[in-house]
C-alpha positions, 0 to 999 in steps of 0.5 A: 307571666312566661319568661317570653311575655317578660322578655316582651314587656321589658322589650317594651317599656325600655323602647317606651324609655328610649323614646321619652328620653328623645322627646325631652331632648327635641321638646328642650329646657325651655319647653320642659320648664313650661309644662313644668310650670303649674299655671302653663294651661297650653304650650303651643308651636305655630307655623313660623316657628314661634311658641306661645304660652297659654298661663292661668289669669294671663292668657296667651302670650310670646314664650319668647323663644322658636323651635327650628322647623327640622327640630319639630319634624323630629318631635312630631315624629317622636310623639309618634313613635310613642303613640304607636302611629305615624305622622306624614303627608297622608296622615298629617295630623297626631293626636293623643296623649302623652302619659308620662306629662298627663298632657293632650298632644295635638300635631299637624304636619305638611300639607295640612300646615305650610310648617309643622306645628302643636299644642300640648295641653296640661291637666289641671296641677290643682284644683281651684274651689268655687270660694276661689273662682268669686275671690279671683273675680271670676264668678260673682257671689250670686252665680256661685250661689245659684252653681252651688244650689244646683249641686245640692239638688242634684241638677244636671249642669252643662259648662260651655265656652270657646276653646281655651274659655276655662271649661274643663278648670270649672269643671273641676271646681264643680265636681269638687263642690259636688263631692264638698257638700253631697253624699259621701258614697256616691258614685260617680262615672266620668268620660273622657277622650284624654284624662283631664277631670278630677275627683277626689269622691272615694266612689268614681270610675273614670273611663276614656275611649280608645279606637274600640270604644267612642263617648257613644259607646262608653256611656251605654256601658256606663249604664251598667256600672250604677253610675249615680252621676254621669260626667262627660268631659265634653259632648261633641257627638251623637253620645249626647242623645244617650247622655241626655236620656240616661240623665233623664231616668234617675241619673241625676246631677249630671255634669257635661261641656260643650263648645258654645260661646253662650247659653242658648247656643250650648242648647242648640249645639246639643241639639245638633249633636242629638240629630247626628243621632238619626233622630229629629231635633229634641228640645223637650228632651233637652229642656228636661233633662238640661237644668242649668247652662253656666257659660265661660268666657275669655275676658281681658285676657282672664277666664270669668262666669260671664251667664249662668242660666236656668232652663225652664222648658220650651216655648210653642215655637221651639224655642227655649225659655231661659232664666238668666241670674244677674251677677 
């Protein structure tokens, strides 16, 4: 590197410092100590100044505490700055992550939102197993069964629930059961849009996309990289068609989310996301390449197992025929 390009780097992570230092202070004591705080899955301001807390086995409640409305201007302006964007009337809304947190932060000024609001979401401090999941009463000792049989066949899974249901958490579980009782050298590729998953498997690249390169793109590359088992944080577009077919030629033991509040609504939301694809509806690629569906849910206040379902083929109809394991 020339003494120059030095210079310039330097420039750089000192102006990234500078800015670090500015967004604790906006983000202060109370908001710190959340995110510092293992069980804080999600810290979120909303309109009228008040934050709330998203904590594991809790759910959401009060911080007990506001942020002022000029104080938040300035922070979103902060993440901003870090982010190498802008945030104002006509571009209202800041995404991204910041680094230094491993956190997603999501931001909406005026004149989307009356006031300017966020929710910063953490990565996952641990990594909770199956064995614990059934110990909290979150997954009953036949799901797991099933859960766990599907991994050792190397069955393709699809994880769904509403926002904030626990989906990327057992995700997490499932891929460290996968590296628990599988091949040792097996590798795997993982997909995402912000870095939350982990894998403790000796053999796994993860990748996540930028402006030059959406899910679409990285799942063709991954292609390329002999991937034996493709991960994608959470399907939410066309990329399912390529996921799809690249589970059904040898990738096996694939893993994925998507937004859907049961089982049958998963396939059908993956089949909406397969036609943004510019192709008609495929439900028998989806029932081939679909083994299992294992739905989320937030009940009383905690995230459970609610449905773990087999996909067994397609009717006549269309329509899915589905095997659903009793808890």
């Amino acid at each position: 590197m020339s003494a120059a390009a030095g210079a310039v780097v330097g420039l750089q992570e000192e102006r990234s410092r500078r800015l670090e230092g500015k967004l604790r202070r906006e983000l202060g004591a109370e908001v710190l100590n959340l995110l510092e705080d293992p069980t804080v899955v999600e810290v979120m301001l909303n309109e009228d100044g008040c934050v709330w807390v998203d904590r594991l086995g809790e759910g959401l409640a009060p911080a007990g505490f506001e942020i002022a409305r000029e104080r938040a201007e300035n922070l979103l302006g902060t993440v901003a700055a870090l982010l190498d964007t802008v945030v104002n009337e006509e571009h209202p809304i800041l995404e991204g992550e910041l680094a230094f947190y491993g956190a997603r932060f999501e931001g909406v000024v005026p004149p989307v939102a009356r006031r300017p609001l966020f929710a910063i979401r953490q990565r996952a401090a641990f990594v909770y197993t199956l064995d614990q999941y059934v110990e909290r009463g979150q997954l009953s000792p036949r799901h797991r069964k099933a859960i766990s049989g599907a991994i050792a066949a190397q069955e393709n899974l699809i994880l769904c629930g509403g926002t904030g249901s626990g989906k990327t958490t057992l995700a997490n579980a499932v891929l460290e059961e996968k590296v628990r009782c599988g091949d040792p050298n097996q590798r795997i590729v993982i997909l995402e849009d912000t870095v939350e998953l982990q894998c403790s498997a000796a053999n796994t690249v993860q990748l996540r996309t930028s402006p030059e390169a959406d899910l679409l793109r990285l799942v063709r590359a991954t292609m390329r990289l002999r991937p034996d088992t493709i991960v994608i944080g959470e399907v939410r577009g066309r990329e399912a068609l390529e996921l799809l077919k690249a589970w059904n030629t040898g990738h096996s033991g694939g893993l994925s989310t998507v937004h859907a509040n049961h089982a049958r609504a998963a396939l059908s939301r993956l089949d909406q996301l397969v036609q943004e694809a510019g192709v008609p509806s495929q439900p028998a690629l989806l029932a081939e390449a679909v083994d299992w569906i294992v739905a989320m849910s937030r009940v009383d206040g905690g995230r459970r197992v609610t449905e773990v379902v087999r996909v067994e083929g397609v009717e006549r109809d269309g329509s899915f025929r589905l095997h659903a394991i009793e808890a």
